[in-house]
mmJSON file of the N, C-alpha and C atoms, coordinates in Angstrom:
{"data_MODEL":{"atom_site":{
"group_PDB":["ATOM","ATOM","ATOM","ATOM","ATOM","ATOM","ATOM","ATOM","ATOM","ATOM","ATOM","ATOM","ATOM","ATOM","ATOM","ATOM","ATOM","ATOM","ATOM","ATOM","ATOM","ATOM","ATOM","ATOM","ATOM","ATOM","ATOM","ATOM","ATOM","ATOM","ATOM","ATOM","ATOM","ATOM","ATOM","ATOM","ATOM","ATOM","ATOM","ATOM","ATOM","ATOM","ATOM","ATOM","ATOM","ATOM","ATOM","ATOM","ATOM","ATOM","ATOM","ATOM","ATOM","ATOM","ATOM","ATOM","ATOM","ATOM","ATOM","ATOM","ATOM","ATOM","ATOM","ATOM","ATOM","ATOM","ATOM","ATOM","ATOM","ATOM","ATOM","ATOM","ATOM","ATOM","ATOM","ATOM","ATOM","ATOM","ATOM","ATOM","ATOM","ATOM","ATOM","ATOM","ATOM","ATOM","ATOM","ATOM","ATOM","ATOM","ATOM","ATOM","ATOM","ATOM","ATOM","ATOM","ATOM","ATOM","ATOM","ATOM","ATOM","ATOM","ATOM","ATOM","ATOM","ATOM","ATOM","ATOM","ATOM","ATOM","ATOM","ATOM","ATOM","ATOM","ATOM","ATOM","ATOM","ATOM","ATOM","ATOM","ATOM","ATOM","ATOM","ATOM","ATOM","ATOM","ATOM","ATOM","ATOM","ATOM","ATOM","ATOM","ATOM","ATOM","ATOM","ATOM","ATOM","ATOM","ATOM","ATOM","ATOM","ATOM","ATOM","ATOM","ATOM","ATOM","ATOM","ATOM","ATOM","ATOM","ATOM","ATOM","ATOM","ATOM","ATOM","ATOM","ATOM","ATOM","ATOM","ATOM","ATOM","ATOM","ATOM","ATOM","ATOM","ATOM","ATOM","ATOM"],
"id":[1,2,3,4,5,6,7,8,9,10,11,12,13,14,15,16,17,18,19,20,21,22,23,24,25,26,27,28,29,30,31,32,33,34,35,36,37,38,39,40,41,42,43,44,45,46,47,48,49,50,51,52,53,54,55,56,57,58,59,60,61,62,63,64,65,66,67,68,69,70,71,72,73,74,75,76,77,78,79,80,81,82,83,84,85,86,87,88,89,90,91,92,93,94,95,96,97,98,99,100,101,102,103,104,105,106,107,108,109,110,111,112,113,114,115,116,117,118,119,120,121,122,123,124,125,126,127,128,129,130,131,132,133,134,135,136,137,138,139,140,141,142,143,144,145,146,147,148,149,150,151,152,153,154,155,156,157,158,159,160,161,162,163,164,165,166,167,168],
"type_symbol":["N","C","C","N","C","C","N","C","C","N","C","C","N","C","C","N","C","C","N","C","C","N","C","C","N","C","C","N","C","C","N","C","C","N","C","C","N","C","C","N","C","C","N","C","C","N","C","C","N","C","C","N","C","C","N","C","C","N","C","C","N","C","C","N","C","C","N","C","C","N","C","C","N","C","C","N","C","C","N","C","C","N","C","C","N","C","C","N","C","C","N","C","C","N","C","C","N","C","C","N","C","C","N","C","C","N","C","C","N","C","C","N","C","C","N","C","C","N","C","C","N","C","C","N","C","C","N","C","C","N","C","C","N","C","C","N","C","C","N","C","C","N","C","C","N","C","C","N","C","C","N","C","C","N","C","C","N","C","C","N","C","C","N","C","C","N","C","C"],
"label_atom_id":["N","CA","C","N","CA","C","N","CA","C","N","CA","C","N","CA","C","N","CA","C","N","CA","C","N","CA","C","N","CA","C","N","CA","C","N","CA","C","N","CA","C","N","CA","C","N","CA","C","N","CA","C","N","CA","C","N","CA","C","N","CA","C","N","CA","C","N","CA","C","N","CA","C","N","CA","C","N","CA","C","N","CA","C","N","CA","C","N","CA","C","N","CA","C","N","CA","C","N","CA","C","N","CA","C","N","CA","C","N","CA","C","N","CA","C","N","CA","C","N","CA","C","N","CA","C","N","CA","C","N","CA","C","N","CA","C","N","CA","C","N","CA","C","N","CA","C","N","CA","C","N","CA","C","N","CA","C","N","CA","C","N","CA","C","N","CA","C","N","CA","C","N","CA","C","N","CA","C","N","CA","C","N","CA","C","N","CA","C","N","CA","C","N","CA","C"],
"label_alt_id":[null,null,null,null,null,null,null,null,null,null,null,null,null,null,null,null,null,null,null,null,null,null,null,null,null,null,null,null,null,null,null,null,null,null,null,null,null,null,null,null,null,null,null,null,null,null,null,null,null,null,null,null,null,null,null,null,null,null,null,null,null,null,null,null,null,null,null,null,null,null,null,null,null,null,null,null,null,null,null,null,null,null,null,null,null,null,null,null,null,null,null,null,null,null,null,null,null,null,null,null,null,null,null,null,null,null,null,null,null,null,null,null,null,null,null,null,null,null,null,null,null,null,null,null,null,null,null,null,null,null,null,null,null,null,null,null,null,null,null,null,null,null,null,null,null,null,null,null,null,null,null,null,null,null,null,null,null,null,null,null,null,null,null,null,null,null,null,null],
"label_comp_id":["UNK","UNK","UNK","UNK","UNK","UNK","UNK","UNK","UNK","UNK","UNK","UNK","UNK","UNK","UNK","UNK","UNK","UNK","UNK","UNK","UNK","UNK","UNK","UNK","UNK","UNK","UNK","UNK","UNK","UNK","UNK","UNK","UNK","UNK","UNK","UNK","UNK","UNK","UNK","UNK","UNK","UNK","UNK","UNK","UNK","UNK","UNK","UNK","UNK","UNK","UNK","UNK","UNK","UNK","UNK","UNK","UNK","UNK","UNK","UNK","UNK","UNK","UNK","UNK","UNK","UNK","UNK","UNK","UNK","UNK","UNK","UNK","UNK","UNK","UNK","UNK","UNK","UNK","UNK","UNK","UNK","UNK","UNK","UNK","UNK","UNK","UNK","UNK","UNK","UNK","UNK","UNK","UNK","UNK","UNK","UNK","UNK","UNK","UNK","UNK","UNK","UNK","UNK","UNK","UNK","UNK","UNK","UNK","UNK","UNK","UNK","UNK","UNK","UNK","UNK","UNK","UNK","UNK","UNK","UNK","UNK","UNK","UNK","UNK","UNK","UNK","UNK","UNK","UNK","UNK","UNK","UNK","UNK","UNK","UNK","UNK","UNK","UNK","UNK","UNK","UNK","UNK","UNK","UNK","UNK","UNK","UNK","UNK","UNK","UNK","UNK","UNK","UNK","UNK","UNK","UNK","UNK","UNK","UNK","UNK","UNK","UNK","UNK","UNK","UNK","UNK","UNK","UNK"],
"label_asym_id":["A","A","A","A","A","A","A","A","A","A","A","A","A","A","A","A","A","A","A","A","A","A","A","A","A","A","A","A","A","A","A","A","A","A","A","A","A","A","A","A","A","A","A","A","A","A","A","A","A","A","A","A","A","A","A","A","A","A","A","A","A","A","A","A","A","A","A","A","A","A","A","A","A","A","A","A","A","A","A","A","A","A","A","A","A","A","A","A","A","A","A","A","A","A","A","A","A","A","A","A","A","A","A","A","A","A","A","A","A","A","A","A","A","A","A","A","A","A","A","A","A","A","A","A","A","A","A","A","A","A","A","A","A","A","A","A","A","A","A","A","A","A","A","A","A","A","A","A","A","A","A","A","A","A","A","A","A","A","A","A","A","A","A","A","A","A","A","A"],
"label_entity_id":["1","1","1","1","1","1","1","1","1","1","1","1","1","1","1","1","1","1","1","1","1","1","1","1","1","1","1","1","1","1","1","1","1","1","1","1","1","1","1","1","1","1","1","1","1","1","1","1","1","1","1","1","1","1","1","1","1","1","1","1","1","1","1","1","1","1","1","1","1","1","1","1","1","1","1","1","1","1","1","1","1","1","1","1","1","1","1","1","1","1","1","1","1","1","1","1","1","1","1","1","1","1","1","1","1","1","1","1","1","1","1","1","1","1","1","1","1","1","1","1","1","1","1","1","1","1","1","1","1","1","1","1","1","1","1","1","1","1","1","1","1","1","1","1","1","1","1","1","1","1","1","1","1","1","1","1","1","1","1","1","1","1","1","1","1","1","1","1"],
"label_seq_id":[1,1,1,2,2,2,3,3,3,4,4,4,5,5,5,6,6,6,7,7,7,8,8,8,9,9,9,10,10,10,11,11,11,12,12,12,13,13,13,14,14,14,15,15,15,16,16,16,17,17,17,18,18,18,19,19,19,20,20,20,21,21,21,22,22,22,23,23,23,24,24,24,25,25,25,26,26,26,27,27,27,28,28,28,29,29,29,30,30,30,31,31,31,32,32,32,33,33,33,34,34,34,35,35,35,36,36,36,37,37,37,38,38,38,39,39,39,40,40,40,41,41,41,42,42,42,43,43,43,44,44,44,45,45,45,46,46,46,47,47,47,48,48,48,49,49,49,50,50,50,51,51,51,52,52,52,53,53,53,54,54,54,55,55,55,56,56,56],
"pdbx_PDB_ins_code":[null,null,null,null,null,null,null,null,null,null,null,null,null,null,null,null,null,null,null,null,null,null,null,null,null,null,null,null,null,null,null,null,null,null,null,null,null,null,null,null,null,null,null,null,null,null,null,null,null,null,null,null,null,null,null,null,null,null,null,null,null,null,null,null,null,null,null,null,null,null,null,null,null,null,null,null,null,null,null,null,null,null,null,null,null,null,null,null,null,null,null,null,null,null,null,null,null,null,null,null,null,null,null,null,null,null,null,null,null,null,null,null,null,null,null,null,null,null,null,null,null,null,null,null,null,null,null,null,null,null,null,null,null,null,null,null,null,null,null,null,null,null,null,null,null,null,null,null,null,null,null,null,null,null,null,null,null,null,null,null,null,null,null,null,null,null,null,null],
"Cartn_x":[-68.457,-69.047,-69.027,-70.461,-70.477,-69.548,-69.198,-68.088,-69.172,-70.326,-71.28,-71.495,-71.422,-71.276,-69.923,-68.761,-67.594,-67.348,-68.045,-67.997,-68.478,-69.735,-70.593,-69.828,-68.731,-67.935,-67.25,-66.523,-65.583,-65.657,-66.973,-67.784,-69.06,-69.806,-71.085,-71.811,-72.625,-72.746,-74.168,-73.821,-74.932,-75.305,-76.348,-77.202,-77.157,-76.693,-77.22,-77.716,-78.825,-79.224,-80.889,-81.503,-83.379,-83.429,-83.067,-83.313,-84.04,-85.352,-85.829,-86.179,-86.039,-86.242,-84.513,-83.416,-82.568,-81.679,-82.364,-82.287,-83.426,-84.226,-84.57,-84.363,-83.565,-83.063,-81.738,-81.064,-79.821,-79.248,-80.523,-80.948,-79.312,-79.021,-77.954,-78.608,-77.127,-77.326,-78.158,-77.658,-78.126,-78.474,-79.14,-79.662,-79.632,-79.469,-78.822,-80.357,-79.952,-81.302,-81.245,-79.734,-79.839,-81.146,-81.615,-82.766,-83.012,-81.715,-82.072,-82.23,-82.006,-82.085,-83.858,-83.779,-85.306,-86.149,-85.652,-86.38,-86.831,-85.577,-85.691,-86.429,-86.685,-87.446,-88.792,-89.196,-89.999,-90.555,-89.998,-90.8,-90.706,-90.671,-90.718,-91.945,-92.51,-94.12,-94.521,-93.342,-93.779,-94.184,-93.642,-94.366,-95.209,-95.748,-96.744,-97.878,-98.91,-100.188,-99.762,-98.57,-98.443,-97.798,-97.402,-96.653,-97.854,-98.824,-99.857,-101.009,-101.634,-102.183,-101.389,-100.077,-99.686,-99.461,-99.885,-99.392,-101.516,-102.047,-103.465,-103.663],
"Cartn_y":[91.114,91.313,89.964,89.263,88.218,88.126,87.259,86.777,87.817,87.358,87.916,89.779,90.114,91.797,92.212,91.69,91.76,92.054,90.392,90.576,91.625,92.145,93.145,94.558,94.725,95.638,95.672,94.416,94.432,94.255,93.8,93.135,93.332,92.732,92.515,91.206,91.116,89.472,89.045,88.155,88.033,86.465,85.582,84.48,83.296,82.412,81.491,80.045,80.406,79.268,79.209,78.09,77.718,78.153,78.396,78.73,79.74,80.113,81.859,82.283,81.054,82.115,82.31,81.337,82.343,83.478,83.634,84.925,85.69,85.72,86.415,87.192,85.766,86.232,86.961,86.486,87.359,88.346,88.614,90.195,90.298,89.342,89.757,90.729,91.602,92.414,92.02,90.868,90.077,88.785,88.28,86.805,85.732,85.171,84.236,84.257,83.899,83.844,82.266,81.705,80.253,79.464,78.955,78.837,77.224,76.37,74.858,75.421,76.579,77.333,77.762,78.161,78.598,77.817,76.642,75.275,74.459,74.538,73.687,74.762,76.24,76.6,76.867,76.601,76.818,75.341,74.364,72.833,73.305,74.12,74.612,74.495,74.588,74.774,76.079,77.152,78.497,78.713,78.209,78.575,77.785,76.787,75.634,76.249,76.763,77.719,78.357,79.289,80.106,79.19,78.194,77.433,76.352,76.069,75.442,76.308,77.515,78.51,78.837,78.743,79.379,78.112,76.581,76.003,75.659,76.251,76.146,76.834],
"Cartn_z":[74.495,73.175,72.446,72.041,71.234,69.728,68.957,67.98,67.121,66.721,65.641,65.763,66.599,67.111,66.629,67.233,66.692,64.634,64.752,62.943,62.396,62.844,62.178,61.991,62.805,63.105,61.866,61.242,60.694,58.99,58.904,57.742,57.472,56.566,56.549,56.036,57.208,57.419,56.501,55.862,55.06,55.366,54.697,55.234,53.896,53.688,53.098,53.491,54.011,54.54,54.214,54.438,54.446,55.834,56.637,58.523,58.344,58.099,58.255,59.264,60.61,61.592,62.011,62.065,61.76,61.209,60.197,59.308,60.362,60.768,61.584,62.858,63.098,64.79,64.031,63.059,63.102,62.666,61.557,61.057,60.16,58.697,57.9,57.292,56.582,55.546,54.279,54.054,52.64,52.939,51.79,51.768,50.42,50.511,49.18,48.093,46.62,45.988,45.341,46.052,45.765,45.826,44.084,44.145,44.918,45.717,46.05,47.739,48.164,49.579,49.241,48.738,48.838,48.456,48.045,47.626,49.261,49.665,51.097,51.987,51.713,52.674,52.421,51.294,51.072,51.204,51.839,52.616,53.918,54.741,56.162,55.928,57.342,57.693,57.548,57.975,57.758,56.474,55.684,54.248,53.875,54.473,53.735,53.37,53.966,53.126,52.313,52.449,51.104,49.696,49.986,48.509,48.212,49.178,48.262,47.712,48.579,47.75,46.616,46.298,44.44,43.647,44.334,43.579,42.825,43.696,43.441,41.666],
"occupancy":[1.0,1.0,1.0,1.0,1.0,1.0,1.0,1.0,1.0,1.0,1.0,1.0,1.0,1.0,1.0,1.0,1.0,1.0,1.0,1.0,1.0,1.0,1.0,1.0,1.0,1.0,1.0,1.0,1.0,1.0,1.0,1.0,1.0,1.0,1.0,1.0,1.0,1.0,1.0,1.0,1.0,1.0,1.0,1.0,1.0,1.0,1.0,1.0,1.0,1.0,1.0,1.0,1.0,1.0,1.0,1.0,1.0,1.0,1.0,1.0,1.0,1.0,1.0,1.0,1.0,1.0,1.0,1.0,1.0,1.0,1.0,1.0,1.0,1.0,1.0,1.0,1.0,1.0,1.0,1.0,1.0,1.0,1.0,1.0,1.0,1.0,1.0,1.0,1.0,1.0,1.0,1.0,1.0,1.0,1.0,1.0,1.0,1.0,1.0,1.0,1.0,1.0,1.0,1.0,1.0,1.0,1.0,1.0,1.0,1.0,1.0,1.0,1.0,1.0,1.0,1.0,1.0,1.0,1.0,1.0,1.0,1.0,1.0,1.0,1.0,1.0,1.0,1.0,1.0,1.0,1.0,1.0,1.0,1.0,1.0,1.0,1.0,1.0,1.0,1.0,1.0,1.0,1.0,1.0,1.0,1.0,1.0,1.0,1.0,1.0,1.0,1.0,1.0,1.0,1.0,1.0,1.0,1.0,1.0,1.0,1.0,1.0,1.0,1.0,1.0,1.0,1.0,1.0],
"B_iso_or_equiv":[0.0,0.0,0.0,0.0,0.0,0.0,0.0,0.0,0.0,0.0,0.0,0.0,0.0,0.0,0.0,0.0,0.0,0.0,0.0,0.0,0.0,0.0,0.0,0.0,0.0,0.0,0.0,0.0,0.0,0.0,0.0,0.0,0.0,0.0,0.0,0.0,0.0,0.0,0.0,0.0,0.0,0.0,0.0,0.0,0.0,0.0,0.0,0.0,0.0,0.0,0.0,0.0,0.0,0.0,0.0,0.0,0.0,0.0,0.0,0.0,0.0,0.0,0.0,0.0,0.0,0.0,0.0,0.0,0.0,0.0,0.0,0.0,0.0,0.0,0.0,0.0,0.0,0.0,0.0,0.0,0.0,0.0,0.0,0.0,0.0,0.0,0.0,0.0,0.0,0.0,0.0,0.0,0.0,0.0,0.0,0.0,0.0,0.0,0.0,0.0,0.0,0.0,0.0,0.0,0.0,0.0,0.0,0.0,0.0,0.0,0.0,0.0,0.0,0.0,0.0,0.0,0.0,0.0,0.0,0.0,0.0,0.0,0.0,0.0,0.0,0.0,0.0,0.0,0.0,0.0,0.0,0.0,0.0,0.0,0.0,0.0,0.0,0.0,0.0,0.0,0.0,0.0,0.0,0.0,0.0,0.0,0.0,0.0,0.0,0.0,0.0,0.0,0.0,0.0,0.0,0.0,0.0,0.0,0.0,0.0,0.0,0.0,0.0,0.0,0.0,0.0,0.0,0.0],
"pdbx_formal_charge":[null,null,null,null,null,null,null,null,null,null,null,null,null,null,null,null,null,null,null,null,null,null,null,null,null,null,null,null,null,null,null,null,null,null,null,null,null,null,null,null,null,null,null,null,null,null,null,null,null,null,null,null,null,null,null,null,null,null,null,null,null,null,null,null,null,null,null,null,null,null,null,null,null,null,null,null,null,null,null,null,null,null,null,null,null,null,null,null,null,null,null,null,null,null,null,null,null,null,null,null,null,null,null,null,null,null,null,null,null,null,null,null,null,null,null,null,null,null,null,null,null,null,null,null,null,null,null,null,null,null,null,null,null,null,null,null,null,null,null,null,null,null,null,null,null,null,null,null,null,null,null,null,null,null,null,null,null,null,null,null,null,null,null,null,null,null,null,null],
"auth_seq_id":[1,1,1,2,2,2,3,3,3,4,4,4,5,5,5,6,6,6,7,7,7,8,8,8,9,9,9,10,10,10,11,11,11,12,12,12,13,13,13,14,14,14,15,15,15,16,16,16,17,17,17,18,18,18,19,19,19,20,20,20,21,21,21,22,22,22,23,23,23,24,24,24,25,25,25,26,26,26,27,27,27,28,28,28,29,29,29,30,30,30,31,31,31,32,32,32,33,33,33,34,34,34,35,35,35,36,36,36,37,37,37,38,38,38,39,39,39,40,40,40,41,41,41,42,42,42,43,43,43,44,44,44,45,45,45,46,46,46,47,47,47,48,48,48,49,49,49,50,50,50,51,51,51,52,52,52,53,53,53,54,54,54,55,55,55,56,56,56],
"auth_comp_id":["UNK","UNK","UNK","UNK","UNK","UNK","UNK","UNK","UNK","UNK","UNK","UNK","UNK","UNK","UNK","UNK","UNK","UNK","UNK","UNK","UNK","UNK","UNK","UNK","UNK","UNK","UNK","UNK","UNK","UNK","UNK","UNK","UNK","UNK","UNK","UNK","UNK","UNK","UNK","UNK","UNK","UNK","UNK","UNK","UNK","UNK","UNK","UNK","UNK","UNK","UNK","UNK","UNK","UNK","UNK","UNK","UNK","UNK","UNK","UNK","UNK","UNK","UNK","UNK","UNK","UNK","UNK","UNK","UNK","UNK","UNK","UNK","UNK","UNK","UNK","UNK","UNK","UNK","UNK","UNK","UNK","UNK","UNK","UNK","UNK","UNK","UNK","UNK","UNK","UNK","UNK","UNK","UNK","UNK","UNK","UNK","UNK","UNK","UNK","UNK","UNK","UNK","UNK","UNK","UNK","UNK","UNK","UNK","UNK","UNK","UNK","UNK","UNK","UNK","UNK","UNK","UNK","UNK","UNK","UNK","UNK","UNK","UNK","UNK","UNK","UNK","UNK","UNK","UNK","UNK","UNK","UNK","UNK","UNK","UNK","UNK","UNK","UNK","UNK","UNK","UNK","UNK","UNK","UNK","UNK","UNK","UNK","UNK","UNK","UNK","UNK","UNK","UNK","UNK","UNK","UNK","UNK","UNK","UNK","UNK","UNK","UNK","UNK","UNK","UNK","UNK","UNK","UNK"],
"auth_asym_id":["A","A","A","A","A","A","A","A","A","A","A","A","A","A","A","A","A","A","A","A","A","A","A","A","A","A","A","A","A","A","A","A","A","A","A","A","A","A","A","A","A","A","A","A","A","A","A","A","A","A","A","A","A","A","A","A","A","A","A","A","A","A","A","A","A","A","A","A","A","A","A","A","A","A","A","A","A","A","A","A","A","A","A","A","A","A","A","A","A","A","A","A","A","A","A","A","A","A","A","A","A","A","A","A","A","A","A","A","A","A","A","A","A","A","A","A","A","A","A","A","A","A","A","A","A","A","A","A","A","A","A","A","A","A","A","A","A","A","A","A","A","A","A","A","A","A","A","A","A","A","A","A","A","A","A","A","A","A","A","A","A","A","A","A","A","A","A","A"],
"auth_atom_id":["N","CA","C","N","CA","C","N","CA","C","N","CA","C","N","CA","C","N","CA","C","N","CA","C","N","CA","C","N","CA","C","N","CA","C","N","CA","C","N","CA","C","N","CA","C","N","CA","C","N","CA","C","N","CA","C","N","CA","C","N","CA","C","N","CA","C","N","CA","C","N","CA","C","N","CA","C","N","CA","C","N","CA","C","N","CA","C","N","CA","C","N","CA","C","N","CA","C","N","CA","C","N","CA","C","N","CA","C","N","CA","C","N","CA","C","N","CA","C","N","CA","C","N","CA","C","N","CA","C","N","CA","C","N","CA","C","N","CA","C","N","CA","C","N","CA","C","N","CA","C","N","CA","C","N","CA","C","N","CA","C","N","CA","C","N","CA","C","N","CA","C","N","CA","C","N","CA","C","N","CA","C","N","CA","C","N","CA","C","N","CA","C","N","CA","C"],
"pdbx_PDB_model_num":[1,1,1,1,1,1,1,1,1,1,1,1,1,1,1,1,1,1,1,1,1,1,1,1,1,1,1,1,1,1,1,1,1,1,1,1,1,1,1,1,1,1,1,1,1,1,1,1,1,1,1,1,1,1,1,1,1,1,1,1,1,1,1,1,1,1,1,1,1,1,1,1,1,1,1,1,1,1,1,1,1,1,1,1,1,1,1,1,1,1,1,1,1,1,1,1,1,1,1,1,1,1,1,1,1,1,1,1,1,1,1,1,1,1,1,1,1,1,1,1,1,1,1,1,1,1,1,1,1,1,1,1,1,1,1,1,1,1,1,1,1,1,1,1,1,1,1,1,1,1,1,1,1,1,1,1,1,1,1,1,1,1,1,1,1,1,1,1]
}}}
């Protein structure tokens, strides 16, 4: 049994990070609304069409 399976057992694992595809792959409970985290992900490529369409 992986460390992160284990934890999930014992806790609930939540995410503060700009990584959205690992918030993806690791499927937390929660996710931070730290607005300098969603600053840095929102310079990912995954979001680049959508943050210059609203900055239009």
């Amino acid at each position: 049994m992986d460390k992160l399976v284990q934890l999930r057992q014992m806790t609930k694992v939540v995410a503060d990070t700009a990584d959205v595809e690992a918030v993806k792959r690791l499927k937390p409970m929660d996710c931070t609304t730290n607005p300098t985290i969603v600053l840095q992900a929102l310079k990912t490529p995954i979001f680049h069409e959508d943050f210059e369409e609203a900055l239009e």
